[in-house]
N, C-alpha and C positions, 0 to 999 in steps of 0.2 A: 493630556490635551484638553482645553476649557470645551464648554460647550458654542457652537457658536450663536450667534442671534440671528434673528428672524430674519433680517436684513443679510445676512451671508446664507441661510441655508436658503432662501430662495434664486441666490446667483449661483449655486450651485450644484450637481447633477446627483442625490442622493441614492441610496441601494437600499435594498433592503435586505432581511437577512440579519446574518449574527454581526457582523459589523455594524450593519445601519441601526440600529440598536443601541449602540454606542456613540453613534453621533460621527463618527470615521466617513470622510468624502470617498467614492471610488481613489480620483488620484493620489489621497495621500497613501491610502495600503497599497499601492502600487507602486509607489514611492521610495515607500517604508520596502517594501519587497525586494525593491530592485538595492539601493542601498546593501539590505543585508547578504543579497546574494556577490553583490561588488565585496564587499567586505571581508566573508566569509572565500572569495577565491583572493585576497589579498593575501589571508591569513596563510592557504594552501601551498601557495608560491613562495610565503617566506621561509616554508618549512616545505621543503621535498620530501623529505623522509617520512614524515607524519602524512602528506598525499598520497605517497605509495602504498603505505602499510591503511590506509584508509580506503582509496581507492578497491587493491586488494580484499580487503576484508569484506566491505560491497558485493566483488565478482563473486568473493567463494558463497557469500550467504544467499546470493540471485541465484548463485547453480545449484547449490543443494537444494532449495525450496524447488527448485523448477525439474529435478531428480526425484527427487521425494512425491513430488506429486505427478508427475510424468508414471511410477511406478504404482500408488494408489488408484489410480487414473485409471490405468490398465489390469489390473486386478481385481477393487472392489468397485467401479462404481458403469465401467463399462459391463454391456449385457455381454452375456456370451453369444459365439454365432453356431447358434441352433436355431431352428426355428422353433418358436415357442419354449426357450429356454427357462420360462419361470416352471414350468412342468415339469425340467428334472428330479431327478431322485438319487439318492445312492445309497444302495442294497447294500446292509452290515449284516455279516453274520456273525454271532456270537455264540459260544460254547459255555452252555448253564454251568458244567460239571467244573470247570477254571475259574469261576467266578466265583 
């Protein structure tokens, strides 16, 4: 895309930011945006089977990450319920003569 002139960048509503940088109007990246999202569910419809297996492979990867951190969640990063839980301890005993 050219850069425009002085005369166009002042008729129209500039941003700033990583696009405005580039010289990119608000409504063309939204344009641009909306385009590739028509496009790309063009693409999805013409092939159902590559939707499903797509779709799919989305659900499993949002439920395991959301598993997986559900479980870290609850084990390392929530406190325990004690009060004053940083205070515990746990008493090893060890046998010199086995070692």
């Amino acid at each position: 895309m050219a850069r425009p002139t002085d005369r166009t960048r002042r008729g129209s509503r500039w941003i700033t930011g990583r696009f405005g940088q580039f010289g990119y109007r608000t409504s063309d990246v939204v344009t641009a945006l909306f385009q590739n999202l028509s496009q790309a569910l063009r693409g999805l419809l013409r092939n159902p089977g590559y939707a499903a297996v797509a779709v799919l492979t989305l659900a499993l990867g949002i439920g395991a990450n959301t598993a997986v951190f559900s479980v870290v969640n609850g084990v390392l990063l929530r406190a325990l319920p004690y009060h004053r839980s940083d205070e515990l301890v746990v008493p090893v005993l060890t046998n010199p003569a086995k070692n």
